[in-house]
VEXLOMAR-430797 format. One line per field, with one value per residue: x, y, z of N, C-alpha, C, CB in turn; residue number from 1. Coordinates in nm, 4 decimals, padded with zeros to 6 digits. Atoms other than C-alpha are relative to their C-alpha. Glycine has a CB too. Layout:
n.xx: c(X; ...)
n.yy: c(Y; ...)
n.zz: c(Z; ...)
ca.xx: c(X; ...)
ca.yy: c(Y; ...)
ca.zz: c(Z; ...)
c.xx: c(X; ...)
c.yy: c(Y; ...)
c.zz: c(Z; ...)
cb.xx: c(X; ...)
cb.yy: c(Y; ...)
cb.zz: c(Z; ...)
k: c(NUM; ...)
END
This chain:
n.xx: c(00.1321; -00.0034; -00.0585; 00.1279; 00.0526; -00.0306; -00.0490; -00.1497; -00.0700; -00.0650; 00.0346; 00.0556; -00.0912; -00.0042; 00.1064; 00.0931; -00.0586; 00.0852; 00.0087; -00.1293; -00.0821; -00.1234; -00.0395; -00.1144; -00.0138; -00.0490; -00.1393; 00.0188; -00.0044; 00.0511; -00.0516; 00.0149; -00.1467; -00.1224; -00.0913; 00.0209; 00.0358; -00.1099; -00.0399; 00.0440; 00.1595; 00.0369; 00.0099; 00.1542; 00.0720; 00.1118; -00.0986; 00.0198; 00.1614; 00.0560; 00.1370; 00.1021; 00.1147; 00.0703; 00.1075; -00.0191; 00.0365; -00.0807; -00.1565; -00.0126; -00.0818; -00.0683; -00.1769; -00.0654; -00.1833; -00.0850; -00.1019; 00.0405; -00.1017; -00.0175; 00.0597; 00.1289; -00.0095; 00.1073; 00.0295; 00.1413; 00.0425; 00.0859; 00.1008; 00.0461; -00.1485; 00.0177; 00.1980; 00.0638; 00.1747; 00.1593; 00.1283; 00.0400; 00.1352; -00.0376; -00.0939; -00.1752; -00.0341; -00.1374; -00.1381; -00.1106; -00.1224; -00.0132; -00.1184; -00.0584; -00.0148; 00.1114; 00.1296; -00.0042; 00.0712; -00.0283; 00.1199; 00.1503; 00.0634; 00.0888; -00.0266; 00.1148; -00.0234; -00.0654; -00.1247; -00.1421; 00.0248; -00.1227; -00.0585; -00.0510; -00.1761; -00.0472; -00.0806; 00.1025; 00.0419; -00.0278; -00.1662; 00.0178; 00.0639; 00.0983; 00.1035; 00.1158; 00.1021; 00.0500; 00.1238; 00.0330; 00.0310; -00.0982; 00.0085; 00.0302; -00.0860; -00.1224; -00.0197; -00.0747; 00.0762; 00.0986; 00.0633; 00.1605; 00.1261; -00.0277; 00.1402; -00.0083; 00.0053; 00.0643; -00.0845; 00.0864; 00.1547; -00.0255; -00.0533; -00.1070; -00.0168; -00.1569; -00.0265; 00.0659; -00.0889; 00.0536; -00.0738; 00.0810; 00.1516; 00.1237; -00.0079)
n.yy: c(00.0439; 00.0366; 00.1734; 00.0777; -00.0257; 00.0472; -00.0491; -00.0784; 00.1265; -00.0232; 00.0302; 00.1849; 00.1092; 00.0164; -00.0321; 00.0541; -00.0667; -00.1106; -00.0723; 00.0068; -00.0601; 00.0517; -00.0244; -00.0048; 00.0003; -00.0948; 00.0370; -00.0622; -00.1784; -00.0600; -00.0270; 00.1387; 00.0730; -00.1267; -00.0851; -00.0633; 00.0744; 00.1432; 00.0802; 00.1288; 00.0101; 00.0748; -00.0853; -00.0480; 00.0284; 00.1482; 00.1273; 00.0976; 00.0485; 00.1396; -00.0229; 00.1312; 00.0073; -00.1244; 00.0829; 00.1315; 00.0472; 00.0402; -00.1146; -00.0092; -00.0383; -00.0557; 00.0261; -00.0460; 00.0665; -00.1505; -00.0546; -00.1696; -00.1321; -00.1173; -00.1188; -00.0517; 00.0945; 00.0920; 00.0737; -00.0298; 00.1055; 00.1230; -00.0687; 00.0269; 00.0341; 00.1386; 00.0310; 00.0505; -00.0165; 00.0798; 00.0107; 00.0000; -00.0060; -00.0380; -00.0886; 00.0491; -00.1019; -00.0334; -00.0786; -00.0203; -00.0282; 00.0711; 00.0270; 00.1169; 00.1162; 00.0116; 00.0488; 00.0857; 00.0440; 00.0539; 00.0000; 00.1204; 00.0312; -00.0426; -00.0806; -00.0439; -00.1898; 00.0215; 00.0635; -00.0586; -00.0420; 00.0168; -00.1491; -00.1315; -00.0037; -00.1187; 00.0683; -00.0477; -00.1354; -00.0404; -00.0447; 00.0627; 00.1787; -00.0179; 00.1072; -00.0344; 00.0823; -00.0704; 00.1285; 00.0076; 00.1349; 00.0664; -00.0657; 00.1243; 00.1471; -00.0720; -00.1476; 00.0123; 00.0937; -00.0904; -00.0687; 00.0008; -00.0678; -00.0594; -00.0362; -00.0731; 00.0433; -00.0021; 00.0199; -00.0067; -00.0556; -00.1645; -00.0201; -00.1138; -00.0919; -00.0444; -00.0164; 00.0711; 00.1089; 00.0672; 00.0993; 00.1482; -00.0265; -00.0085; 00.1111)
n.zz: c(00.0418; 00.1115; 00.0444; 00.0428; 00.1071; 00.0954; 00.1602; -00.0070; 00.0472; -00.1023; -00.1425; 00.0204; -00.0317; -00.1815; 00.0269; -00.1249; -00.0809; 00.0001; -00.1048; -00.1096; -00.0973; 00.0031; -00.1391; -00.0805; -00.1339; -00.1230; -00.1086; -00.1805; -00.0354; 00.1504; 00.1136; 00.0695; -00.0098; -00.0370; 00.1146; 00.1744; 00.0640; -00.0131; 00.1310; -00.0202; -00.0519; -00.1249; -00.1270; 00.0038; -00.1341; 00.0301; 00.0640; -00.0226; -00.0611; 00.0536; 00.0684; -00.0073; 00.0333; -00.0670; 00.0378; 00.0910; 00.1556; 00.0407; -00.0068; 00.1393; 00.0340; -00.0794; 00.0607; -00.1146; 00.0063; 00.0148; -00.1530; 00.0037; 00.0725; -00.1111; 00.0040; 00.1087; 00.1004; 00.0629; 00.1110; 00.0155; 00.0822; 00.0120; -00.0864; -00.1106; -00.1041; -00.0194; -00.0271; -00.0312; 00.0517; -00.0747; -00.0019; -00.1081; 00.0414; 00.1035; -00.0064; -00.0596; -00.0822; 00.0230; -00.1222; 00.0732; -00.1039; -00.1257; 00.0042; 00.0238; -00.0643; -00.0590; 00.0228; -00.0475; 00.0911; 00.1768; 00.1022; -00.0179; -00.1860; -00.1136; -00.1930; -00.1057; -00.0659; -00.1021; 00.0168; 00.0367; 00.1893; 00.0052; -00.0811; 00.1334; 00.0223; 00.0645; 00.1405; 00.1231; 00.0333; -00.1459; -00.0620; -00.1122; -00.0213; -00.0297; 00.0857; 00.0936; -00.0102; 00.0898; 00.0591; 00.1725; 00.0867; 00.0755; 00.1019; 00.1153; 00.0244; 00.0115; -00.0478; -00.1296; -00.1354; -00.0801; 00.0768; -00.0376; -00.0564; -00.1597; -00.1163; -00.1259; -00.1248; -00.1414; -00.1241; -00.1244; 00.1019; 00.0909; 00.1503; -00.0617; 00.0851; -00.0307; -00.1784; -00.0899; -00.1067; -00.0911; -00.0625; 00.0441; -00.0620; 00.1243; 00.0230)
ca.xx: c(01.2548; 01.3500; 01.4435; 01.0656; 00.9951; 00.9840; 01.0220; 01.4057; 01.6037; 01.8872; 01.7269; 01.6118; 01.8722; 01.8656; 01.4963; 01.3894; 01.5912; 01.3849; 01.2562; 01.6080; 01.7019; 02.0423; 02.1312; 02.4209; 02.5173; 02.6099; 02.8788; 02.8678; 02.9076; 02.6640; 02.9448; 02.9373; 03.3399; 03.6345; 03.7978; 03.7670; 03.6490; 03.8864; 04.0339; 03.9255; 03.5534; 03.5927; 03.6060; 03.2296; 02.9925; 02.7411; 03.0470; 02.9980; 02.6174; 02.4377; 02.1247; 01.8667; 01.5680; 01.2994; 01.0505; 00.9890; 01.0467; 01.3248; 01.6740; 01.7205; 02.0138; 02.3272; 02.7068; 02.9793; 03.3509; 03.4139; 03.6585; 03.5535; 03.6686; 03.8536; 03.6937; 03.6098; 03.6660; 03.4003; 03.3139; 03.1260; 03.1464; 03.0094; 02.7114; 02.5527; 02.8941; 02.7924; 02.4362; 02.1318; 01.7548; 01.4771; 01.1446; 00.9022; 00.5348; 00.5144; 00.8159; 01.2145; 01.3494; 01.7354; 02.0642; 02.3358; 02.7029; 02.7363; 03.0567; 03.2813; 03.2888; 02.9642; 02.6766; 02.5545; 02.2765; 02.2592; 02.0194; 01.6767; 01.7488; 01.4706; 01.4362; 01.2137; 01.2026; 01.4957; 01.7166; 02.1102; 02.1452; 02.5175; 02.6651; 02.7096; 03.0507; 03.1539; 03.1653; 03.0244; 02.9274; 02.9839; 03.2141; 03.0985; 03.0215; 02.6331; 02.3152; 02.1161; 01.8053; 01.5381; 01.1751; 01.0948; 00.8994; 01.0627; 01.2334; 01.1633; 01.3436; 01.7195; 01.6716; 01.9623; 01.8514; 01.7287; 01.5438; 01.2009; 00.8878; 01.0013; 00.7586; 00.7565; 00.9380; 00.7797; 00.9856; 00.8302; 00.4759; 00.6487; 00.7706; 01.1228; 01.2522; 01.6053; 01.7251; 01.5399; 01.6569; 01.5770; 01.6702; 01.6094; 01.2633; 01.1434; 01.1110)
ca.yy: c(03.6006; 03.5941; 03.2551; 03.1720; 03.3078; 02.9708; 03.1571; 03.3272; 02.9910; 03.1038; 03.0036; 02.6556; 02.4734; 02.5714; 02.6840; 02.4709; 02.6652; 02.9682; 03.0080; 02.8598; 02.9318; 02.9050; 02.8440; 02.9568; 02.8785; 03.1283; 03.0408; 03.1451; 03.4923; 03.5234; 03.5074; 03.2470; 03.1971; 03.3756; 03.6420; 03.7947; 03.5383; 03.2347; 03.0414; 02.6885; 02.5789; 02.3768; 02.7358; 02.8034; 02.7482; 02.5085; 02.3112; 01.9518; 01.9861; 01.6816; 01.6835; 01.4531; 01.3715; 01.6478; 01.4106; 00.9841; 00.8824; 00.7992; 00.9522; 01.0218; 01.1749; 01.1765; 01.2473; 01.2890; 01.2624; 01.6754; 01.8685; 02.1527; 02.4696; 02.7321; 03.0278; 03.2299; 02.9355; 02.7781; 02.5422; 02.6813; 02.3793; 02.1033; 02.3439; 02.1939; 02.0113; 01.6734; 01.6491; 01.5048; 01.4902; 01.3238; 01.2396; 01.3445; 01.2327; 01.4619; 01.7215; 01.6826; 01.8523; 01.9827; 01.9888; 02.1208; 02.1971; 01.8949; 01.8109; 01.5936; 01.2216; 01.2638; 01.1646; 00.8875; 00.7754; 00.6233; 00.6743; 00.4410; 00.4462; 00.4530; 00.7337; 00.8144; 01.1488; 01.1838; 00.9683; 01.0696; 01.2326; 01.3423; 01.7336; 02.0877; 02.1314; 02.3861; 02.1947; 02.3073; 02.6955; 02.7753; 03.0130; 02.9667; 02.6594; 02.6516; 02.4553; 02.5292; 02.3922; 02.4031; 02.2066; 02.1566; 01.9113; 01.6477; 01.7970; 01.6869; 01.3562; 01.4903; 01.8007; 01.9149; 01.7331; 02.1119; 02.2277; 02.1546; 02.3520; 02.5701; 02.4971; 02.7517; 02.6106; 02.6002; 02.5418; 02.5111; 02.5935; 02.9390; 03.0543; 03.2153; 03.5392; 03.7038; 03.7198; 03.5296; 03.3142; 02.9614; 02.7570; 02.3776; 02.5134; 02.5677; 02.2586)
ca.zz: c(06.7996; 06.4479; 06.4222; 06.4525; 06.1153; 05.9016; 05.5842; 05.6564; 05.4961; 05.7222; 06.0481; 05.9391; 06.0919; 06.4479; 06.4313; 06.7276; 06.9766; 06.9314; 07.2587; 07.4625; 07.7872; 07.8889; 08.2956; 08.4592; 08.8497; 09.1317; 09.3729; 09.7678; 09.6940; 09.4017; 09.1372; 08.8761; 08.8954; 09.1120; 08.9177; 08.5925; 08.3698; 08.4446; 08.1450; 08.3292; 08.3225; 08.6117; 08.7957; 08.7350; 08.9990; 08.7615; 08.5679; 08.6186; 08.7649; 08.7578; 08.5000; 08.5158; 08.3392; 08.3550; 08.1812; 08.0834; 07.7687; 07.5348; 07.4251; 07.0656; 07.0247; 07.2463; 07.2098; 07.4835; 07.3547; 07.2545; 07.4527; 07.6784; 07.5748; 07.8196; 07.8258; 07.6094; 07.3665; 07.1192; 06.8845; 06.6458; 06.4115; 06.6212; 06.7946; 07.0421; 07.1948; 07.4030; 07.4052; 07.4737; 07.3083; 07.4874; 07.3539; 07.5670; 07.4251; 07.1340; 07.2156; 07.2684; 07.5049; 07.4092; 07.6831; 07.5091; 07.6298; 07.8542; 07.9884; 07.8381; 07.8869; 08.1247; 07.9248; 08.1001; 07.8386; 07.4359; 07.1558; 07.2277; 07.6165; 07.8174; 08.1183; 08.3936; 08.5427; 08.7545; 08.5659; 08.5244; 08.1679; 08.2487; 08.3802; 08.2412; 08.0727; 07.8391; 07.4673; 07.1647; 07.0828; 07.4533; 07.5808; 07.9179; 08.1128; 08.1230; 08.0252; 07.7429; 07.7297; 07.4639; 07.3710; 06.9861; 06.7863; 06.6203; 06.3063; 05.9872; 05.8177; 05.7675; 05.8960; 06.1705; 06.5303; 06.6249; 06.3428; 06.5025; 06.5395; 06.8736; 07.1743; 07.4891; 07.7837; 08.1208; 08.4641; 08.7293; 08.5682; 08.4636; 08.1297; 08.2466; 08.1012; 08.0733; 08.4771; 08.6326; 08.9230; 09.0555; 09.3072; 09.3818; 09.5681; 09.2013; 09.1119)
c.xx: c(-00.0087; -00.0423; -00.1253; -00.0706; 00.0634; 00.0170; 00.1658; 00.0747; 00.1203; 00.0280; -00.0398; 00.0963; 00.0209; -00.1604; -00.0850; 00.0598; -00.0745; -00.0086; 00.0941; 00.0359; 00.1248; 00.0106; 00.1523; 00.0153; 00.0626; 00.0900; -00.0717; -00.0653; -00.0841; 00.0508; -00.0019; 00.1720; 00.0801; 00.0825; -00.0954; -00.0060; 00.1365; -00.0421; -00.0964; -00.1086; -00.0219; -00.0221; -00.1175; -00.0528; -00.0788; 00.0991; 00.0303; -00.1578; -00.0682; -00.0936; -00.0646; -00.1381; -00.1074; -00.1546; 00.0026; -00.0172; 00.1628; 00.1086; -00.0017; 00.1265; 00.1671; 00.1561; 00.0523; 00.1459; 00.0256; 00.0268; -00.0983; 00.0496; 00.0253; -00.0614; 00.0706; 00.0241; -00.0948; 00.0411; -00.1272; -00.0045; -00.1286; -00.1329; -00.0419; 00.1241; -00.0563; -00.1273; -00.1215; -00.1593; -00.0348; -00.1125; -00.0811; -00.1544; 00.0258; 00.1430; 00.1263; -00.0070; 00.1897; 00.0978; 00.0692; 00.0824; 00.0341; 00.1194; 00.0973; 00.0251; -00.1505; -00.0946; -00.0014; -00.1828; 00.0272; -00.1487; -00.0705; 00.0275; -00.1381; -00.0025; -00.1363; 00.0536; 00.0997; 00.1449; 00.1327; -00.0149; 00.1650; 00.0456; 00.0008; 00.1324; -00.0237; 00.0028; -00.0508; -00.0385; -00.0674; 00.1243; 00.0168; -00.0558; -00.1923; -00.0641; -00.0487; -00.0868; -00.1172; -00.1302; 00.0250; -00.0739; 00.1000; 00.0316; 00.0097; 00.1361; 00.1082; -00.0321; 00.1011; -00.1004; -00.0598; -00.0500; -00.1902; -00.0478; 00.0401; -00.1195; 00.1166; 00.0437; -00.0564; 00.1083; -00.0596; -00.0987; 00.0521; 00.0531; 00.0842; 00.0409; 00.1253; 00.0546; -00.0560; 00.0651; -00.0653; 00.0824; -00.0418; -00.1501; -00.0668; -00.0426; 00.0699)
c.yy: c(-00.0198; -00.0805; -00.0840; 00.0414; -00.1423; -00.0175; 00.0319; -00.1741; -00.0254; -00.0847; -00.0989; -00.0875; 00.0191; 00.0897; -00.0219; 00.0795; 00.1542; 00.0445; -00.0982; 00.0616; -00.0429; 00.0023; 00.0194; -00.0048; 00.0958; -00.0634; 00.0796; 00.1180; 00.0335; 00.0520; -00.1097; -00.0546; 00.1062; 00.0785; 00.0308; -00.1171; -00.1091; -00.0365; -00.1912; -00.0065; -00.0328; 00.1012; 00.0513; -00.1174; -00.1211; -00.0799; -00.1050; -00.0416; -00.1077; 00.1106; -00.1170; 00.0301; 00.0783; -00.0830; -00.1820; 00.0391; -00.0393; 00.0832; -00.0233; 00.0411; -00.0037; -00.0100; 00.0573; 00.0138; 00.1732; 00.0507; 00.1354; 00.0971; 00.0694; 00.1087; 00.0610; -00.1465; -00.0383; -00.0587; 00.0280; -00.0899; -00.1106; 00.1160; -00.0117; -00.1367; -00.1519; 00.0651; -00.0808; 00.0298; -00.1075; 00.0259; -00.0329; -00.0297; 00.0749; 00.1088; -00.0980; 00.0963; -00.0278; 00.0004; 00.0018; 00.0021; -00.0610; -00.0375; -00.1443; -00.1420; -00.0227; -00.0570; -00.1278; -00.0793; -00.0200; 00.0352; -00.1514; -00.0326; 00.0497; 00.1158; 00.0369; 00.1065; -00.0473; -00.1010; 00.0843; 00.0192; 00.0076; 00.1702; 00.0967; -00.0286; 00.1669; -00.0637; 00.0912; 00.1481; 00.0638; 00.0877; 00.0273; -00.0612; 00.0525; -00.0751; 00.1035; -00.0970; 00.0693; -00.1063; 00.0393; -00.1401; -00.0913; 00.0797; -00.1079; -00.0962; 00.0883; 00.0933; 00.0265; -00.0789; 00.1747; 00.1187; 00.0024; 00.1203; 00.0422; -00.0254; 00.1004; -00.1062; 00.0002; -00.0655; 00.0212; 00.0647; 00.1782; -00.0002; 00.0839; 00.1301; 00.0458; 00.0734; -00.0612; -00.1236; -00.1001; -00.0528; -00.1330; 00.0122; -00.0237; -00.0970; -00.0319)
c.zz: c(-00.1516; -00.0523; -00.0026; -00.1220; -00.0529; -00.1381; -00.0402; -00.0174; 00.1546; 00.1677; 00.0062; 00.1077; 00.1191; 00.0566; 00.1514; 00.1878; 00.0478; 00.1378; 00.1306; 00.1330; 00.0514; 00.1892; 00.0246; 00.1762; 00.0427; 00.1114; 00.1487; 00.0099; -00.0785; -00.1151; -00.0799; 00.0134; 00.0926; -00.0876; -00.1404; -00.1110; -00.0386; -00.1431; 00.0388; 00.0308; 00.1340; 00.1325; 00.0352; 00.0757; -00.1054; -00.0626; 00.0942; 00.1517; -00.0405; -00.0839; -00.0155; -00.0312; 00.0162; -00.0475; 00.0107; -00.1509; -00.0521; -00.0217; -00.1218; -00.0536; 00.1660; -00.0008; 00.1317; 00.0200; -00.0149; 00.1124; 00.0423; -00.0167; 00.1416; -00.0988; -00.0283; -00.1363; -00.0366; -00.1221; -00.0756; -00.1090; 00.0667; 00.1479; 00.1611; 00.0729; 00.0422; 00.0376; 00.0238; -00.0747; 00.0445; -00.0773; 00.1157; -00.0711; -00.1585; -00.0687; -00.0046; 00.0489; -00.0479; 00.1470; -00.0943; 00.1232; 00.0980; 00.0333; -00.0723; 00.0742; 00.1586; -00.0323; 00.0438; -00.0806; -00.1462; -00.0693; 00.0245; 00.1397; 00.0447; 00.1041; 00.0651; 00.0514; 00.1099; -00.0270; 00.0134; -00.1269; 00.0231; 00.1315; -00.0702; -00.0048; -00.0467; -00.1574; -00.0586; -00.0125; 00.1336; 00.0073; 00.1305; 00.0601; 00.0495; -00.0652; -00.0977; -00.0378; -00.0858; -00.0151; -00.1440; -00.0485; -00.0685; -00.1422; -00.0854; -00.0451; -00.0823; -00.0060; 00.0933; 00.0703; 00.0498; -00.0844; -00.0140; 00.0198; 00.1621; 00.0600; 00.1069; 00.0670; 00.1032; 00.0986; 00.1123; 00.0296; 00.0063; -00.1025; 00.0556; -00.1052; 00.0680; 00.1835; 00.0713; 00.0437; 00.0565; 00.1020; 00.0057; 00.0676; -00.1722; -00.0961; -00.1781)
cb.xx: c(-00.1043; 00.0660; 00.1200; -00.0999; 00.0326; -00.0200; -00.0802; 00.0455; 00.0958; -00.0513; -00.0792; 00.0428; 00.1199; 00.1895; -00.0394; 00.0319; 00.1276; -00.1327; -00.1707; 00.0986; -00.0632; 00.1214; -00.0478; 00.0495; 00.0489; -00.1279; 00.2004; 00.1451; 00.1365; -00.0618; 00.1155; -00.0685; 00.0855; 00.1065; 00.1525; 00.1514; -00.0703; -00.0370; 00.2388; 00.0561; -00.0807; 00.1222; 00.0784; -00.0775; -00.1104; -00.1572; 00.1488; 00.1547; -00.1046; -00.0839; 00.0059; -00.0058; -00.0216; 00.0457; -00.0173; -00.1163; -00.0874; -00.0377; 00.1702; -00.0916; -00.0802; -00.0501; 00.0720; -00.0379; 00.0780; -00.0690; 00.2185; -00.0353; -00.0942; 00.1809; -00.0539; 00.0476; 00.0588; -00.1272; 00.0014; -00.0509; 00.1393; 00.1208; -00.1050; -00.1699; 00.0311; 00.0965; -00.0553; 00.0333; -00.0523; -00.0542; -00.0221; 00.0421; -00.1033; -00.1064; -00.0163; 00.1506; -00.0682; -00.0036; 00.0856; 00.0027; -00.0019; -00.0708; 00.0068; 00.0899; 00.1885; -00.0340; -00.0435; 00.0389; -00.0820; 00.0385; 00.0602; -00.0058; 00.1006; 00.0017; 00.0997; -00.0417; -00.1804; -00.1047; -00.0043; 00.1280; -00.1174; 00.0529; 00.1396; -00.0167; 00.0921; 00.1580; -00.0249; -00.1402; -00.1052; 00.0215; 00.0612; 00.0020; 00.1257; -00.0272; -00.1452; 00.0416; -00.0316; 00.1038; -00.2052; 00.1600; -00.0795; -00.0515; 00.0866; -00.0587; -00.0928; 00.0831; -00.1164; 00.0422; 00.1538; 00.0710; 00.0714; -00.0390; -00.1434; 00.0359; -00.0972; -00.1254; 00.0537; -00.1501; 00.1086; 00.0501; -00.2237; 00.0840; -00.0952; 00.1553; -00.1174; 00.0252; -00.0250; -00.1192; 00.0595; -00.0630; 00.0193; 00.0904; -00.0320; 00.0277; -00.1443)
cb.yy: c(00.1003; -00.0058; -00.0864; 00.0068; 00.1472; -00.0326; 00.1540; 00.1204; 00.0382; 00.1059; 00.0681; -00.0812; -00.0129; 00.1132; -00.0770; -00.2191; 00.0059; -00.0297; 00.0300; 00.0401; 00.0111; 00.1058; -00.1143; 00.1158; -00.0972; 00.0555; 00.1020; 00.0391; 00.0986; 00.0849; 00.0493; 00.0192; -00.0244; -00.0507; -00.1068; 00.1068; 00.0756; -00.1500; -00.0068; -00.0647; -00.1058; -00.1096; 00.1057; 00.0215; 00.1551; 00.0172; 00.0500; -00.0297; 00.0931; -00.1408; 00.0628; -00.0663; -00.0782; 00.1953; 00.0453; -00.1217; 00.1532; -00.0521; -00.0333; 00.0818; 00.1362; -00.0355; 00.1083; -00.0712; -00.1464; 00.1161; 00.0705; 00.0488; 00.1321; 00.0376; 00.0460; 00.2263; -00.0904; 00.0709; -00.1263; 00.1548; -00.0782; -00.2159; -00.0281; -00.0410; 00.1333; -00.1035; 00.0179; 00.0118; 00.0117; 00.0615; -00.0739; 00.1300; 00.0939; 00.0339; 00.0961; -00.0277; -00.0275; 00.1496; -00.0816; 00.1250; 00.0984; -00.1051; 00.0151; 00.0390; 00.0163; 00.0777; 00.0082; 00.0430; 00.0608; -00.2142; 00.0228; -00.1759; 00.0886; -00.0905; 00.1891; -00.1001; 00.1102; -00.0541; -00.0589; -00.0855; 00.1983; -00.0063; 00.0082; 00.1916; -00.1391; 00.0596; -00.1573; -00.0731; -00.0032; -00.1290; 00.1309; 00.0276; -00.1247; 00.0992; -00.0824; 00.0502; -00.0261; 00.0337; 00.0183; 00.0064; 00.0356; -00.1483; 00.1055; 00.0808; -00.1571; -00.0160; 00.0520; 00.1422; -00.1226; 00.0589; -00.0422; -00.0736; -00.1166; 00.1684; -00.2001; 00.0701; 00.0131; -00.0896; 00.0757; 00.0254; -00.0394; 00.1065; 00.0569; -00.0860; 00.0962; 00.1435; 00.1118; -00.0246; 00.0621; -00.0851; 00.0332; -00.1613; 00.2041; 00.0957; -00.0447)
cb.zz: c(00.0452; -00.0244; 00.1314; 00.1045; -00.0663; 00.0189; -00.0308; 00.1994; -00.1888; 00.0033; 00.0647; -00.2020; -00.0698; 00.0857; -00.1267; -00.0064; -00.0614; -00.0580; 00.0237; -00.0573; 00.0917; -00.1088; 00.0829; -00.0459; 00.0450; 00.0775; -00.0678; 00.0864; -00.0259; 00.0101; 00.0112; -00.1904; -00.1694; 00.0734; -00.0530; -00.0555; -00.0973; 00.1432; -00.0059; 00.0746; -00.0722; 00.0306; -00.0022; -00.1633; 00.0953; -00.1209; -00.0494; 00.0158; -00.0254; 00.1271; -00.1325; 00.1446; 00.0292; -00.0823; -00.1425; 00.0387; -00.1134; -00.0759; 00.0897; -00.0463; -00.0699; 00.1000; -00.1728; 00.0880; -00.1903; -00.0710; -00.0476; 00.0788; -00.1395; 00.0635; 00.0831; -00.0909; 00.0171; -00.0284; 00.0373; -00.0246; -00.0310; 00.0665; -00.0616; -00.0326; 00.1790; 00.1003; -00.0688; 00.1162; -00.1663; 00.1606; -00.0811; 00.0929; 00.1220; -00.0137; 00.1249; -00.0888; 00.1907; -00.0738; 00.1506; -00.0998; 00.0551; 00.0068; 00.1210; -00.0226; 00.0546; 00.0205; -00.1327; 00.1638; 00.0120; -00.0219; -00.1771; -00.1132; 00.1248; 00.0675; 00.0048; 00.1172; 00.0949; 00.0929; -00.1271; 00.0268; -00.0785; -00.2003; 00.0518; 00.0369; -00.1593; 00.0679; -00.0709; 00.0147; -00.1287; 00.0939; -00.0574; 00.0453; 00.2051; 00.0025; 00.0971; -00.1156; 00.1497; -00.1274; 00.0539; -00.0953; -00.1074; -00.0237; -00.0134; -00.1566; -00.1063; -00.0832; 00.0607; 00.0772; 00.1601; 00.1331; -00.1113; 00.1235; -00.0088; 00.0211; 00.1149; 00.0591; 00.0292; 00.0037; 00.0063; 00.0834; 00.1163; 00.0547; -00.1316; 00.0379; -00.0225; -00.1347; 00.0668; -00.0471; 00.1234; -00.0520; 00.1139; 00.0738; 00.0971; -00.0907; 00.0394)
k: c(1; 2; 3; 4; 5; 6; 7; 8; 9; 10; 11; 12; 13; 14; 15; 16; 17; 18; 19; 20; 21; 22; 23; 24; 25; 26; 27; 28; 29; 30; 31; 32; 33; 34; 35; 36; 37; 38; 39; 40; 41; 42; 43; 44; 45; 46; 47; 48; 49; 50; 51; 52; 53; 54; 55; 56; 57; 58; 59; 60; 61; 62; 63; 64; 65; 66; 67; 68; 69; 70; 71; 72; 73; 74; 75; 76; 77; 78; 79; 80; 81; 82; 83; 84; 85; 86; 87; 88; 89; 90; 91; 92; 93; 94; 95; 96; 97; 98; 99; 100; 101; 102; 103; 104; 105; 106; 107; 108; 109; 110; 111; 112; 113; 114; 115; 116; 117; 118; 119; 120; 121; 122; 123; 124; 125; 126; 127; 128; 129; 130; 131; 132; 133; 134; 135; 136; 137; 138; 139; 140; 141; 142; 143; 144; 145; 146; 147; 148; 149; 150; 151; 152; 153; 154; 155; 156; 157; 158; 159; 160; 161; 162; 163; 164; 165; 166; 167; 168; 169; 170; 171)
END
């Protein structure tokens, strides 16, 4: 909760992340991978989940060429890995960590709810395969892309909190 103090210089630059939630998938058995934390992403239950559009509106940001890392591996240079920002009305909404070579959108596309955006991977300041997902205002002119004004998420008109489980019921 720090990171919403906009006085601490520090926290400027990934500011809009504030209130982030990160998803991870469950497998058959309710494990996210077989074994003791496999080296290959592809062994986790959400690596290469579709993601698609959660709003309309435009795409502002989106990259898709970085490698995914084996686990425990990160990149903590390029952060948020292959990504995605949507303008949604006055928000963006953040996917990080998408799999390589997936993104299936460009900066100034169009989308309608439901479009293809791309898959989870593993890139970027991941060390295991999962979404992270984040709202924020636009940040200011050359500011990082996620140094916006944090908004609260909502998911399926709830505000989630650490454990909490959906499925596709929750919309």
């Amino acid at each position: 909760m720090r990171t919403l103090d906009p006085t601490v210089e520090r926290f400027q630059p990934w500011r809009g992340q504030s209130y982030a939630v990160d998803f991870f998938g469950l497998g058959p058995r309710g494990l996210r991978a077989p074994g003791w934390r496999p080296a290959d992403p592809a062994a986790y239950a959400i690596f290469g989940a579709p993601l698609r559009a959660p709003c309309a509106g435009s795409v502002v940001r989106a990259e898709g060429d970085w490698p995914d890392s084996e686990v425990p591996e990160s990149d903590q240079i390029n952060r948020l890995g292959n990504h995605v920002i949507l303008r949604c009305g006055e928000a963006e909404i953040v996917f990080a960590h998408m799999r390589q070579g997936s993104v299936a959108v460009a900066p100034g596309d169009p989308v309608e709810v439901g479009d293809p955006l791309g898959e989870v991977g593993n890139s970027g300041a991941s060390t295991e395969p999962h979404l992270h997902i984040h709202a924020q205002r636009p940040p200011p002119e050359g500011a990082p892309p996620i140094a916006g004004e944090p908004l609260a998420l909502r998911i399926g008109r709830r505000f989630l909190v650490r454990g909490d489980r959906l499925d596709g019921a929750d919309g």
